[in-house]
C-alpha positions as CSV (number, residue, x, y, z in Angstrom):
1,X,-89.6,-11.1,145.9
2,X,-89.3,-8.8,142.4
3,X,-91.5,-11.3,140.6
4,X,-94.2,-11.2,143.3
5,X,-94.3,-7.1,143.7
6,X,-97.2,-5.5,142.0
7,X,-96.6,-2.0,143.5
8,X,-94.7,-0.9,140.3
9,X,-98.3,-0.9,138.0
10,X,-100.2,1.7,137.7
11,X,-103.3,1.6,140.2
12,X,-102.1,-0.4,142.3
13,X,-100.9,0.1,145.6
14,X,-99.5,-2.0,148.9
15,X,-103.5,-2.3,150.1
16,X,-104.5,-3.9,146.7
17,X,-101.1,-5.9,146.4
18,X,-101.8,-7.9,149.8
19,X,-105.3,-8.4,149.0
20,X,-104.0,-10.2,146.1
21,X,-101.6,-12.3,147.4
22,X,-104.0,-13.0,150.3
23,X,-106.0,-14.6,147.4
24,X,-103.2,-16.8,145.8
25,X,-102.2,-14.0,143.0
26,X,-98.9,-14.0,143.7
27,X,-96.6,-13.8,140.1
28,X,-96.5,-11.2,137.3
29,X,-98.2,-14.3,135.3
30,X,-100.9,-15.1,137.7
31,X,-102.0,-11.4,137.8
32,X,-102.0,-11.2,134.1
33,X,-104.4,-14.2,133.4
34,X,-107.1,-12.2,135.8
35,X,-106.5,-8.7,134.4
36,X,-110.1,-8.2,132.7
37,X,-112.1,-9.8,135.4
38,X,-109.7,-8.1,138.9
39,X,-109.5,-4.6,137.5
40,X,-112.5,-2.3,137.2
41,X,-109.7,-0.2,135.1
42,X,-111.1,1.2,132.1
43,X,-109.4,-1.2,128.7
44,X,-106.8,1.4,128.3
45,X,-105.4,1.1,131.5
46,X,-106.0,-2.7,131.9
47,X,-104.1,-2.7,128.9
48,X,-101.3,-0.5,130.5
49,X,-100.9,-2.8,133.6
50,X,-100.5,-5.6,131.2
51,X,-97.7,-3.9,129.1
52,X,-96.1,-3.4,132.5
53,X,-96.0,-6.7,133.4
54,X,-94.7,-8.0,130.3
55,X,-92.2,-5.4,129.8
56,X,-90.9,-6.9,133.8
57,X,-90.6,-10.3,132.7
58,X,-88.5,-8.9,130.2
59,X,-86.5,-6.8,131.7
60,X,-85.8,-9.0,134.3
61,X,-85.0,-11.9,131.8
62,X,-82.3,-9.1,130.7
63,X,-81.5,-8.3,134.1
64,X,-81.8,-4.8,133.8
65,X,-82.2,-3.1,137.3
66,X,-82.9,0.2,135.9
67,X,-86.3,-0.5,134.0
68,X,-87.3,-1.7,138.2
69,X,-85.8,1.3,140.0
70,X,-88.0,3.8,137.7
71,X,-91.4,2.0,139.0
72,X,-90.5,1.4,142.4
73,X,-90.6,3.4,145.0
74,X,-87.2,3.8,146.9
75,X,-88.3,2.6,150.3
76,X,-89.4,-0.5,148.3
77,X,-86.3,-0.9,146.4
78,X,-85.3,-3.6,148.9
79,X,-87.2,-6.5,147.1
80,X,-84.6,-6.5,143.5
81,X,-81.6,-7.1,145.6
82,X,-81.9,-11.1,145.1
83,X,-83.0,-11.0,141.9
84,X,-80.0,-8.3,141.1
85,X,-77.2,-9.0,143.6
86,X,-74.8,-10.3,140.8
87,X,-75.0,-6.8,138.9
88,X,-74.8,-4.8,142.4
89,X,-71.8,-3.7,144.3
90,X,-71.6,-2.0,148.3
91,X,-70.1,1.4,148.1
92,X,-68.4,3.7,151.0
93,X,-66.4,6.5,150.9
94,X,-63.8,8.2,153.3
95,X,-63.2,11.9,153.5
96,X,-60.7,14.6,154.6
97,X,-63.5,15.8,157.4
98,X,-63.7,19.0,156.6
99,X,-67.0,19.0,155.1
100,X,-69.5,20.9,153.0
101,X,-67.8,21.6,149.3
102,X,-64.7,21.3,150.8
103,X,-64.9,18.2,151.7
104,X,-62.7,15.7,149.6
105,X,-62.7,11.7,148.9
106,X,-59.6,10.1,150.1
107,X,-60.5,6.6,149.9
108,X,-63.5,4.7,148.4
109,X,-64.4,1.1,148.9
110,X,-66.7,-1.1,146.4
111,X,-67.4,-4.8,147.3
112,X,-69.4,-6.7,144.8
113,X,-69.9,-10.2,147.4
114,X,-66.8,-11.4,146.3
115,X,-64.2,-8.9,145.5
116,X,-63.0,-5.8,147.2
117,X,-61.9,-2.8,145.5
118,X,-60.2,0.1,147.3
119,X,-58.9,3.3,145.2
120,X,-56.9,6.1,146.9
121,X,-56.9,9.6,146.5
122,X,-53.6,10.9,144.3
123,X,-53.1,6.6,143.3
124,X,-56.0,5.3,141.2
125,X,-58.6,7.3,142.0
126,X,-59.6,7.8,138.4
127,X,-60.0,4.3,138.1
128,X,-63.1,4.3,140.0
129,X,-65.4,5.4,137.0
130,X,-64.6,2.3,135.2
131,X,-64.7,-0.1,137.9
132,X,-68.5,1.1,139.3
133,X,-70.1,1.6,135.8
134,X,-69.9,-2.2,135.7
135,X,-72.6,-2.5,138.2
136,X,-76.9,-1.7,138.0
137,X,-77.2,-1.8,141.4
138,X,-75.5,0.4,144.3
139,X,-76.0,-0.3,148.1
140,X,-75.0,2.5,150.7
141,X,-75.2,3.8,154.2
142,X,-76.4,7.6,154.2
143,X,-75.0,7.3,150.4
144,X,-77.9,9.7,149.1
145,X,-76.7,12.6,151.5
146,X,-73.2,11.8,151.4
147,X,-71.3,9.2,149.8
148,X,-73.4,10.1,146.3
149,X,-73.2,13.5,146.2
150,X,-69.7,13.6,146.8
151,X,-68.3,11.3,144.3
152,X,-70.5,13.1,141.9
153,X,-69.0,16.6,143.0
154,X,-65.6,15.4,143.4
155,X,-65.2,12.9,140.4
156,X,-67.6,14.0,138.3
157,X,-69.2,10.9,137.8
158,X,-73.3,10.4,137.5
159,X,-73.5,7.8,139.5
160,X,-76.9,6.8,137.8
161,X,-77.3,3.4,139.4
162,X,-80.5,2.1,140.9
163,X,-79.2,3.0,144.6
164,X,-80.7,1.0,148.0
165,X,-79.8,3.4,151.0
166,X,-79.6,1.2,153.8
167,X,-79.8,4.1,156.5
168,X,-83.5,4.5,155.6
169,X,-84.1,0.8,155.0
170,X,-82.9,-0.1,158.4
171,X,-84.7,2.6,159.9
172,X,-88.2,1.7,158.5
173,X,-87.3,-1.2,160.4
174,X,-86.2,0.7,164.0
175,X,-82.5,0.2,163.7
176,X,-81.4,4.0,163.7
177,X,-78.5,5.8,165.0
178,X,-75.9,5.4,162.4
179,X,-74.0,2.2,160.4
180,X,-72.1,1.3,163.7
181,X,-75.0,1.1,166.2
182,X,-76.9,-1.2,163.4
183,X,-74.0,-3.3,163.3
184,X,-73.9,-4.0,166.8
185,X,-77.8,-4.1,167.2
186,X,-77.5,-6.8,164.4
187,X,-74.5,-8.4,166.1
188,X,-71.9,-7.8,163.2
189,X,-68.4,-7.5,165.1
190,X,-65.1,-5.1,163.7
191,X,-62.8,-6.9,165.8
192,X,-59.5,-5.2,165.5
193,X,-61.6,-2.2,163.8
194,X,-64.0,-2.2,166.9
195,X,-64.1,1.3,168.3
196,X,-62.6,3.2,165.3
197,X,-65.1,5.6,163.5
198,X,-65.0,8.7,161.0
199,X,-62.7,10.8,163.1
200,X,-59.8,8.4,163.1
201,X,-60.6,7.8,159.2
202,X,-59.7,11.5,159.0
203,X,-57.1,11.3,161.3
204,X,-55.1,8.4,159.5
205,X,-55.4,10.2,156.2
206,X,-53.4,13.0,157.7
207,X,-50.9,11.0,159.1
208,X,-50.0,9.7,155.9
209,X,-50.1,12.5,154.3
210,X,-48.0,14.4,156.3
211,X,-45.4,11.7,157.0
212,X,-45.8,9.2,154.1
213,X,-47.3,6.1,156.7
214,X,-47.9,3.4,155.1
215,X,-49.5,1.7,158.0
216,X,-52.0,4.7,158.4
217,X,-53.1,4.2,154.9
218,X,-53.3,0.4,155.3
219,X,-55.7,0.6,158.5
220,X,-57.5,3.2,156.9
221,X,-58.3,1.2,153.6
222,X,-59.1,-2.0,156.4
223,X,-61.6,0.4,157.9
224,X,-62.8,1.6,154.6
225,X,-63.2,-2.3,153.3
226,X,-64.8,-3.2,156.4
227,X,-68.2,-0.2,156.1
228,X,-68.4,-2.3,152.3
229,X,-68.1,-5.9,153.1
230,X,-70.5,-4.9,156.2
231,X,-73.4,-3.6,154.3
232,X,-73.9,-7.3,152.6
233,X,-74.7,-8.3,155.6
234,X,-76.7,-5.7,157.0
235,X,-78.4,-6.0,153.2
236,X,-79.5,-9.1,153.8
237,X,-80.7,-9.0,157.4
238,X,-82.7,-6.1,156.3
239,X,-84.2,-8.3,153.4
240,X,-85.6,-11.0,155.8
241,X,-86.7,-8.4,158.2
242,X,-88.7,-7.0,155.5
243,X,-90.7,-10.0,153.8
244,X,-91.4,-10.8,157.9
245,X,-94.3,-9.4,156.7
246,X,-95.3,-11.0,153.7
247,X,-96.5,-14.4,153.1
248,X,-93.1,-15.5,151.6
249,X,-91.2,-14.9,154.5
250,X,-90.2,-18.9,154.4
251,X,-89.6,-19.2,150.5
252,X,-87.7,-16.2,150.1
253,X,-85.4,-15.8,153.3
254,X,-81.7,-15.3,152.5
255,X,-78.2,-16.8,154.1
256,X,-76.5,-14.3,156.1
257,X,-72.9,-14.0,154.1
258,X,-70.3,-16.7,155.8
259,X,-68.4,-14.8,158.3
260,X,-65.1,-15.3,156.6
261,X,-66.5,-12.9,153.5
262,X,-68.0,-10.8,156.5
263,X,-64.1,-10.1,157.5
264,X,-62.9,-9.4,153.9
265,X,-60.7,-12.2,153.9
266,X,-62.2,-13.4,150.7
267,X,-61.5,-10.1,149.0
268,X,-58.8,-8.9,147.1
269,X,-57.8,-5.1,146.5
270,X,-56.4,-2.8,143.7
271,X,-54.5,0.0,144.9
C-alpha cells in the first residue's frame, strides 16, 4: 500500500489521491511520468513533488520507516506496516497501578512476529534500550497516552520510533472500548488468560513482590506476552479493514498470523 500512497506530497490530499488511482495512476512511478501535464503546481513545486517521490523509492529501497512517518499523517500510518513489518516490533507494558508520575513499569513485552521478549522490573529491565532500538517501527494499544510516555519517564529512553497506535486505528474503524473488547469483537481468544485484565496485572506484581511467587510473575509475563503477540493480529485485521476501501483491497490483503504464533508458542523469552 506505501508505494501506492500519494498523501505524503505536498498538495495532495485523500480527494486528489482517489481521483488518481480511479484513473490507473497508482505507483510513485506512474505519478511521476504525468507530473507536468496532472499538476497545475507552479515548476517549483512540481519539482518538489518529484523530489518527494524519488527520495520514497529510496528510502524505501533502504527501508527506512522514519523518512515515511515524517510525511504521513498518523491516522494514515497503517499502510508502511507491510512494507516495514520486518523492522517493527508490538510493545506493551504492565504497571504497578498507581498511576500518574507514580506510576512504575514492572514488566514490558516486545514481539517482533517471531520472537518474544519480556524484561522485568529489578531483572533486566535495562536491557530494554538495546533490545527496542533495533526496530523503525513500533505498534501499540493506547501506547501514545500510556505505554510511551512511561517508558520515556521511567527509562529514560526516546522512544523515537515511527509508532502505529492501534486504539485510534481500530477505532476509525468502530471497534472501540479498549484492547480486550477489540479482541473479542475480532474473535481473538485468551484462553487460560480469558477474563484477566489490568487489575490482576497489578495484583500479581504484588504478590511476587511481597512473597517472592514465582508463579505470579510467570502468569503475569503470559498476560504481558499475550497484549504483544495479540496486536499482530489485531494489526493486520485492521490493515484489511482499511484498504476495504481502496481499489487494492484484493492485491494487498494480508494472512491473519497462524494461531499457533497468535498463542506465543512460537516465541521465546529473555528474562
Amino acid at each position: 500500500m506505501l508505494r501506492n500512497t500519494f498523501i505524503h506530497l505536498p498538495g495532495v490530499g485523500s480527494r486528489m489521491e482517489r481521483r488518481l488511482w480511479a484513473e490507473g495512476i497508482t505507483t510513485w512511478e506512474a505519478l511521476f511520468s504525468v507530473i507536468p501535464s496532472r499538476f497545475s503546481f507552479s515548476p517549483e513545486k512540481r519539482e518538489t513533488i518529484g523530489r518527494i517521490i524519488h527520495q520514497s523509492i529510496l528510502h524505501l529501497e533502504s527501508s527506512n520507516p522514519q523518512f515515511f512517518g515524517d510525511l504521513i499523517p498518523s491516522g494514515e500510518l497503517w499502510r508502511i506496516f507491510p512494507d516495514f513489518r520486518d523492522s517493527l516490533a508490538y510493545l506493551d507494558i504492565e504497571t504497578t497501578g498507581v498511576g500518574g508520575f507514580d506510576d512504575t513499569i514492572t514488566t514490558i513485552s516486545l514481539y517482533d512476529g517471531q520472537t518474544t521478549f519480556t524484561f522485568v522490573c529489578g531483572d533486566n529491565m535495562e536491557e530494554f534500550r538495546d533490545c527496542v532500538e533495533n526496530y523503525g517501527v513500533i505498534v501499540t494499544y493506547n501506547g501514545k497516552c500510556f505505554d510511551i510516555p512511561l517508558i520515556r519517564r521511567n527509562l529514560g529512553i526516546p522512544m523515537n520510533q515511527v509508532h502505529i497506535d492501534l486504539r485510534y486505528l481500530l477505532k476509525s474503524l468502530g471497534f472501540g472500548g479498549g484492547l480486550k473488547r477489540c479482541e473479542k469483537m475480532l474473535g481473538i481468544k485468551r484462553h487460560d488468560l480469558e477474563g484477566m485484565d489490568g487489575f490482576h496485572a497489578v495484583l500479581l506484581w504484588d504478590d511476587y513482590q511481597r512473597n517472592g511467587n514465582a508463579k505470579s510473575l510467570e502468569k503475569l509475563l503470559a498476560y504481558n506476552t499475550t497484549d504483544t503477540v495479540n496486536l499482530e493480529t489485531l494489526m493486520v485485521h485492521a490493515y484489511n479493514y482499511k484498504i476495504q476501501d481502496t481499489p487494492f483491497r484484493a492485491s494487498h490483503r494480508l494472512e491473519t498470523p497462524p494461531s499457533m504464533r497468535r498463542s506465543g508458542s512460537n516465541s521465546t523469552s529473555s528474562h
